[in-house]
C-alpha positions in Angstrom: 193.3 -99.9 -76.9 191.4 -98.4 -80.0 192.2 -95.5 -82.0 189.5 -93.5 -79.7 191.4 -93.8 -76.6 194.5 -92.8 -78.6 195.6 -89.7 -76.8 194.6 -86.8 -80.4 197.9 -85.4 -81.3 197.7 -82.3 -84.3 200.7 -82.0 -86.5 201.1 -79.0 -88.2 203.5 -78.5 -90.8 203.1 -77.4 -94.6 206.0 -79.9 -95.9 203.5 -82.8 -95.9 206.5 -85.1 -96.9 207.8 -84.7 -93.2 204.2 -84.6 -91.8 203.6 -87.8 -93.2 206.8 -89.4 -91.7 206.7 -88.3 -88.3 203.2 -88.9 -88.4 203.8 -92.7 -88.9 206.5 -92.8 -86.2 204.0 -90.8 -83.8 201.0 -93.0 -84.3 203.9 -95.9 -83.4 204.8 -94.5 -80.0 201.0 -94.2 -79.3 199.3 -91.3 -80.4 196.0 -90.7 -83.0 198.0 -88.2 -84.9 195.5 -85.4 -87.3 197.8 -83.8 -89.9 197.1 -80.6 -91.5 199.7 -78.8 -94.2 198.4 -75.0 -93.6 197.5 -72.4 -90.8 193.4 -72.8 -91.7 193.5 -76.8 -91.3 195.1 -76.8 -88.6 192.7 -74.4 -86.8 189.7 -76.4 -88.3 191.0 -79.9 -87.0 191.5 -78.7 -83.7 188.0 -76.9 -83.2 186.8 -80.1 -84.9 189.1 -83.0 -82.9 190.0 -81.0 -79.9 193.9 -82.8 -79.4 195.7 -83.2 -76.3 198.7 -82.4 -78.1 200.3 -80.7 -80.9 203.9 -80.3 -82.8 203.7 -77.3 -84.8 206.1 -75.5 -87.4 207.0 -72.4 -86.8 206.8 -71.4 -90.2 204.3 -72.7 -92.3 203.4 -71.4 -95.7 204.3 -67.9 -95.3 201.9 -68.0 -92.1 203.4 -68.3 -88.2 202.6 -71.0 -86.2 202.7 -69.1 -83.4 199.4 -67.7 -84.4 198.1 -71.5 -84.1 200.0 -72.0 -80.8 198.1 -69.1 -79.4 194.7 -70.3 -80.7 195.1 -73.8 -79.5 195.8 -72.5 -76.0 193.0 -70.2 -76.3 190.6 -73.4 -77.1 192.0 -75.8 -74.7 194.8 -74.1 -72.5 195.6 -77.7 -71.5 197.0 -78.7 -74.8 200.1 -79.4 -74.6 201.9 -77.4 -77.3 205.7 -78.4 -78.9 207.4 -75.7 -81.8 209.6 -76.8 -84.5 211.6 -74.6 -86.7 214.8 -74.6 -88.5 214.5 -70.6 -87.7 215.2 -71.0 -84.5 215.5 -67.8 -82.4 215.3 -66.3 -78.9 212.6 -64.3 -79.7 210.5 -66.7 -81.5 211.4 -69.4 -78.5 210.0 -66.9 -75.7 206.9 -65.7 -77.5 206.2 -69.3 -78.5 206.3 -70.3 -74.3 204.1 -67.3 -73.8 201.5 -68.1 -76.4 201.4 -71.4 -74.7 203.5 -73.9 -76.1 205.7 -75.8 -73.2 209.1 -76.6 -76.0 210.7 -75.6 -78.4 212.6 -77.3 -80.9 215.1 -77.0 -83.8 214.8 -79.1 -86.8 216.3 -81.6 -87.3 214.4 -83.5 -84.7 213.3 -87.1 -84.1 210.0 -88.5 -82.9 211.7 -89.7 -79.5 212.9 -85.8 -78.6 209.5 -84.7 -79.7 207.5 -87.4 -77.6 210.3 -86.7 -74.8 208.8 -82.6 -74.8 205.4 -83.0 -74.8 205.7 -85.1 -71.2 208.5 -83.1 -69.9 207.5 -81.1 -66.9 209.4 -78.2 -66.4 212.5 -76.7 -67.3 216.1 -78.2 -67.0 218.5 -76.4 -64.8 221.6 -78.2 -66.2 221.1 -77.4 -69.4 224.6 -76.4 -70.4 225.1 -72.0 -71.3 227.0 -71.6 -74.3 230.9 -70.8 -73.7 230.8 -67.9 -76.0 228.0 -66.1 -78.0 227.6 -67.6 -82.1 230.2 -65.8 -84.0 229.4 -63.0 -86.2 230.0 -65.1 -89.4 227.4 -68.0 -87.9 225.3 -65.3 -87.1 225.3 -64.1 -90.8 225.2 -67.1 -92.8 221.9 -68.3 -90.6 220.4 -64.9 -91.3 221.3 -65.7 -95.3 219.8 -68.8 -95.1 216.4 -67.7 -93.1 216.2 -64.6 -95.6 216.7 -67.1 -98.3 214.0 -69.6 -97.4 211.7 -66.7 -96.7 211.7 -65.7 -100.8 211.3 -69.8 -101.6 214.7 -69.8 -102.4 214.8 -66.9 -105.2 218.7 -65.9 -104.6 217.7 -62.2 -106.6 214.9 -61.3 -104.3 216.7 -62.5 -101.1 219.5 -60.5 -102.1 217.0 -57.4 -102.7 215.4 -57.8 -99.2 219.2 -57.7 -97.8 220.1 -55.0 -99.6 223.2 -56.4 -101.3 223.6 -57.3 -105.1 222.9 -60.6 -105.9 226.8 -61.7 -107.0 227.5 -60.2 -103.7 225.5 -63.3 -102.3 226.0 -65.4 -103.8 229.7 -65.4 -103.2 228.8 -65.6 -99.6 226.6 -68.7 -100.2 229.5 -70.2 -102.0 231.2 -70.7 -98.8 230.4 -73.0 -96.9 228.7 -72.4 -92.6 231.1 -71.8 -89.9 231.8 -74.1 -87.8 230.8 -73.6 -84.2 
């Protein structure tokens, strides 16, 4: 098989460290894999490449890859879409299913899972419904950390967009996550 029958698989993601990684495993299991590192790139490679697939980041840059799911299913609605994110959210999950994606997955991942989503069919019925909802701790410290990675790390402007003082947290970063 040469690369042209390759099934074209865009990857989307602005830490091109990571790209360049699970691009290498992907092209292993069998696919052509295009990487782009921003929201414009991506949008050129696929109006250029037209892919079957595509794994994009939720976040990348400061830009939504939800605004890329939605274009790709606007260009080709039979691309078959994956998210990741380590911002995983219910709200994000069901708008990224109705802009077109068919999964959704939370970083850390592996090329297997992600492989294993774009030819799943369907939902799965057993999938196990938590025993209780996250505690409110969990709930905080994720919400820290997302408002955190959102300012690029910059502890003073997080703590600004919270509304707290900045000692304030980072005396609750100095403890570690709670344990689910």
């Amino acid at each position: 098989m040469t690369i042209n029958e390759l099934p074209r698989l865009l990857l989307v993601d602005d830490d091109e460290t990571f790209c360049k990684v699970l691009g290498q495993a992907l092209t292993k299991r069998g696919f052509e894999v295009l990487i782009a590192n921003t929201l414009e790139g991506g949008i050129n490679l696929a109006v250029q490449e037209e892919p079957e697939y595509a794994v994009l980041d939720l976040r990348i840059g400061q830009e939504s890859g939800l605004v890329l799911a939605e274009r790709l299913a606007a260009l080709d609605p039979n691309t078959r879409i994956v998210i990741l994110t380590g911002y995983a959210s219910i709200a994000t999950a069901v708008e990224a299913i109705k802009l077109g994606a068919i999964h959704y997955l939370t970083k850390p991942t592996n090329a297997d899972e992600i492989v294993a989503a774009l030819h799943r069919e369907g939902g799965d019925a057993t999938t196990p419904v938590a025993e209780k909802p996250m505690s409110v701790r969990r709930l905080e410290w994720e919400h820290l950390q997302k408002v955190i990675a959102e300012n690029d790390g910059n502890i003073s402007a997080a703590a600004r967009v919270l509304g707290m003082h900045r000692r304030t947290l980072q005396r609750k970063l100095a403890k570690r996550p709670v344990r689910e």
